[in-house]
Structures are given as C-alpha cells and as structure tokens.
N, C-alpha and C positions, 0 to 999 in steps of 0.2 A: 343604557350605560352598562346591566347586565352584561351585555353581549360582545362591547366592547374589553370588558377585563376577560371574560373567557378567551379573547381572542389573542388577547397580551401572554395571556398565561401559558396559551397553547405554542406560541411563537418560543416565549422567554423557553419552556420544556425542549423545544426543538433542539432550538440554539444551545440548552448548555448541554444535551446529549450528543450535537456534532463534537463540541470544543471537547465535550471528554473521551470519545471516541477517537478524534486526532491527537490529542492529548496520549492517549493508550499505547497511538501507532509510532507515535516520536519517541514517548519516553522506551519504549519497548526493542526499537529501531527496527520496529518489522519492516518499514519499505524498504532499506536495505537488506534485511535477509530473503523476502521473496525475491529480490531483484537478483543477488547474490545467489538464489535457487535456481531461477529461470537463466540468468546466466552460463552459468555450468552444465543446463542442460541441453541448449542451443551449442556451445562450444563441443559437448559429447555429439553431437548429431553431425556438425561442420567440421568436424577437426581434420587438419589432412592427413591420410596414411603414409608412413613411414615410405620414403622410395629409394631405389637401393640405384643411382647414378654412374653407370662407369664410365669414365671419361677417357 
C-alpha cells in the first residue's frame, strides 16, 4: 500500500508541475511571443528585395 501512495504522489507532483508550467506559458503568452520571434526572423531571411521594373 506504501508503494501505492508514493506512486500517487509522484504522479499528483507531476501533473501539477505540467499544469503550472502551462499555466506560466498561457498566462505569460510566451507561445505567441516565441512564435511572433521566430516569425520575424524567417520573414528577415525570405523577404524579397526591392526590384526596380521598367516597363
């Protein structure tokens, strides 16, 4: 029965350090600022250069 509550308890610790670590990234709205990072940085790399068209 020992082994059984360590194993609850080990789970229960798991689970509330996910929920509060996503909890962290929502409230914080970090996956839109990395996303909002790496955005801008891929757009810096792809961008097209200015072309000067004479028709």
């Amino acid at each position: 029965m020992a082994k059984l509550a360590k194993f609850i308890l080990k789970l229960l610790k798991v689970l509330l350090i996910v929920v509060g670590v996503l909890f962290v990234v929502y409230f914080w709205n970090l996956d839109q600022k990395v996303l909002g990072w790496a955005y801008k940085q891929v757009n810096a790399m792809f961008d097209r250069k200015p072309v000067n068209q004479v028709f």
